[in-house]
N, C-alpha and C positions, 0 to 999 in steps of 0.2 A: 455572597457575591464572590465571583473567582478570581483570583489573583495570580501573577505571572508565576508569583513563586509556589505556588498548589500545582507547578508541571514539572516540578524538581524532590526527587526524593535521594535518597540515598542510594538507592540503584541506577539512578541516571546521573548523578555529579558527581562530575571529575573533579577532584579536589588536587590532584597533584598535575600541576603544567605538564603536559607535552611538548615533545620537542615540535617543534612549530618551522620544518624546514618549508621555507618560501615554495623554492622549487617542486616541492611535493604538492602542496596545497596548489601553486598555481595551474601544475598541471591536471590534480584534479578538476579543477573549475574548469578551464578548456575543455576536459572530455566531455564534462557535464556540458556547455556549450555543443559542442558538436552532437549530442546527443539530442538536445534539446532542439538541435533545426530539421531534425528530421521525422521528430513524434510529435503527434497528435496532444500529447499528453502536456502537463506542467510538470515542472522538475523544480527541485530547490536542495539543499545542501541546508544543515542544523550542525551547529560547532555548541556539542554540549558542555565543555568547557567555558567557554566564553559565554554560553548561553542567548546564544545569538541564529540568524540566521549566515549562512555565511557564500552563498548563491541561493538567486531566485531564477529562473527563465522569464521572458518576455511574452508566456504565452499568456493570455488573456483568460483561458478556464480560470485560473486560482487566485489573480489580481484582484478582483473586486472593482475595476474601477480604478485601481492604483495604477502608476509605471511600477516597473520591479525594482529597482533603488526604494522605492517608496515602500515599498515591503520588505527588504531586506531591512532599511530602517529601521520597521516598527517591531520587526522581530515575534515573538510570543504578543503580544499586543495587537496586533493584526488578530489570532485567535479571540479575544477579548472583545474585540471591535466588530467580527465579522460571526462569528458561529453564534447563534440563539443561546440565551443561557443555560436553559436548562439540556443540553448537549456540553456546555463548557464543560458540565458536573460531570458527564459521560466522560468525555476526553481526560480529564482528571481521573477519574477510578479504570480507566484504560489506560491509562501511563503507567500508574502504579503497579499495577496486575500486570500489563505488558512487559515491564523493564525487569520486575520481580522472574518472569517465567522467562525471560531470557535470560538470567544467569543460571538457572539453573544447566546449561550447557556450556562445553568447558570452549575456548577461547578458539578451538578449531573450526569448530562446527558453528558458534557463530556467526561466521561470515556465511552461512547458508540458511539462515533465519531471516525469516520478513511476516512483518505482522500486516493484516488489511483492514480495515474499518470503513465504514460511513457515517457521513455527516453534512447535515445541510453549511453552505454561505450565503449568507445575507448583504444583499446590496441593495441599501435605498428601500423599496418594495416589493425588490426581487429574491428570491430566493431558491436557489439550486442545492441539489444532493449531490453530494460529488464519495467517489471513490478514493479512500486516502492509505497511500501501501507504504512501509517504512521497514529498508533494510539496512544493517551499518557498513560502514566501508571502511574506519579505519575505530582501530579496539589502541586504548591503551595498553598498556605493561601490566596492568590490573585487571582486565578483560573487559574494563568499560567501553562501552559504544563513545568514543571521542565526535566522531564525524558518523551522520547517519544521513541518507542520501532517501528525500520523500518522492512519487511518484503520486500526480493527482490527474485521475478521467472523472468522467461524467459516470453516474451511481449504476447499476443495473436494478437496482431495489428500488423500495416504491417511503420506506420506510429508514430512520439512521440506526445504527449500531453494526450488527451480522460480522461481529470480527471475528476473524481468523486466526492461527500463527501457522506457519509451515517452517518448515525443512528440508531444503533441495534433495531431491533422492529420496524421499520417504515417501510412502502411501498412506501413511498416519497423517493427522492435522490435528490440529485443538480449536473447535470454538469457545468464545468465551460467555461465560452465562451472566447478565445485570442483575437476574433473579437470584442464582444461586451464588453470585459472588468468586466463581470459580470457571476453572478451565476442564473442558471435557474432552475427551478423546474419540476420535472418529477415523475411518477408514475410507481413502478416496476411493471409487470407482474408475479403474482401469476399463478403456473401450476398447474393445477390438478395432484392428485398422480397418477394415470391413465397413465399421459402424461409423467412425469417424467421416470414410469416405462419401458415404452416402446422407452423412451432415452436411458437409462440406458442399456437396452437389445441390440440396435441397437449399442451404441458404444463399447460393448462386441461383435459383429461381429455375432450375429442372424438373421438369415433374417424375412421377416413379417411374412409367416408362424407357424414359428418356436414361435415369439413371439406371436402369437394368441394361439397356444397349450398352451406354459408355461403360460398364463395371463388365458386361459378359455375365452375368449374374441373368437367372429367372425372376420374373417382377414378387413371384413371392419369396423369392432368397430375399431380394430389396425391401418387401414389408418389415419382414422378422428383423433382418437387421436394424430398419428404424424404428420399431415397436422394443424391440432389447434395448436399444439404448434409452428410447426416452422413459421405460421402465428401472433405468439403474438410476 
């Protein structure tokens, strides 16, 4: 059975206090507020020192059912209480492996790290697959992730795990393998603005025609390019 402290390793605990200016952290929390009344999304704040949560938003996606005091409260216990067990196991050997492959970058590049994953929440007899992204905002004097700021939507997958790690500016990424125990390397696909455009139009509800008129493009420049992209 999982226990709070199976989401604490050595790569993710802070052992030496940070300085804890109010004025810093509050104005964190604010942004985080103000950001939170305009997305879709749920938003929360993780004080890996304290080992606490340390902002939730009020958006209902990631609640369960709780107010958000009511989850700040429960903190890592909330995981315990809401994700399926045999996912807790998941979210444990993804911390490790997650936290482990973030240090191996030095304290700059960092702050351009964000891991993705999935995983169900359980409420009652409901349960939903939600999208769960985590990037850090504030690194110790050590390089440790101190404050790491989580972003939760609704899953696009049908299924949990498909994690990610990226680095802003990079075409490379790493999925992580549950089979193989390790992290793999991959190369994103770059679309042409062409292609994109004619995504764009298509999931606006125009058909090919229509999107050959608005681009100035012949309806077979418009095939190819939606046939290349859903080929990359």
């Amino acid at each position: 059975m999982t226990d709070i402290k199976d989401f604490f390793i050595a790569s993710n605990t802070v052992r030496n206090a940070p300085d804890y200016d109010s004025h810093v952290l509050s104005t964190l929390v604010q942004t985080l507020e103000a950001f939170a009344r305009v997305t879709y999304q749920s938003v929360y704040l993780i004080d890996y020192y304290r080992q606490e949560f340390l902002y939730v938003s009020d958006n209902p996606l990631f609640l369960c059912g709780h107010t958000a005091r009511e989850v700040k409260e429960l903190g890592y216990s909330f995981y315990l209480k809401h994700v399926p067990e045999e996912e807790q196991k998941m979210l444990v050997e993804l911390n490790s492996s997650g936290f482990k492959f973030f240090d191996t970058f030095d304290n700059v590049d960092k702050y351009q790290c964000s891991m993705s994953y999935h995983f169900h929440l359980k409420s009652g007899t409901r349960s939903k697959l939600i999208n769960h992204q985590l990037t850090p905002i504030l690194l110790t004097d050590e390089g440790k992730i101190w404050i790491g700021m989580c972003v939760v939507s609704l899953s696009s997958h049908k299924t949990a795990g498909h994690v990610e790690f990226h680095k802003n500016g990079q075409q490379k990424y790493w999925k992580y393998s549950f089979e193989g125990h390790r992290w793999q390397e991959y190369i994103s696909v770059s679309l042409k603005e062409e292609e994109l455009e004619v995504l764009r139009l298509s999931v606006a509800g125009l058909t090919m025609a229509e999107i050959a008129d608005r681009m100035c493009r012949s309806l077979d420049s418009i095939k190819f390019y939606k046939r290349h992209a859903f080929e990359n």
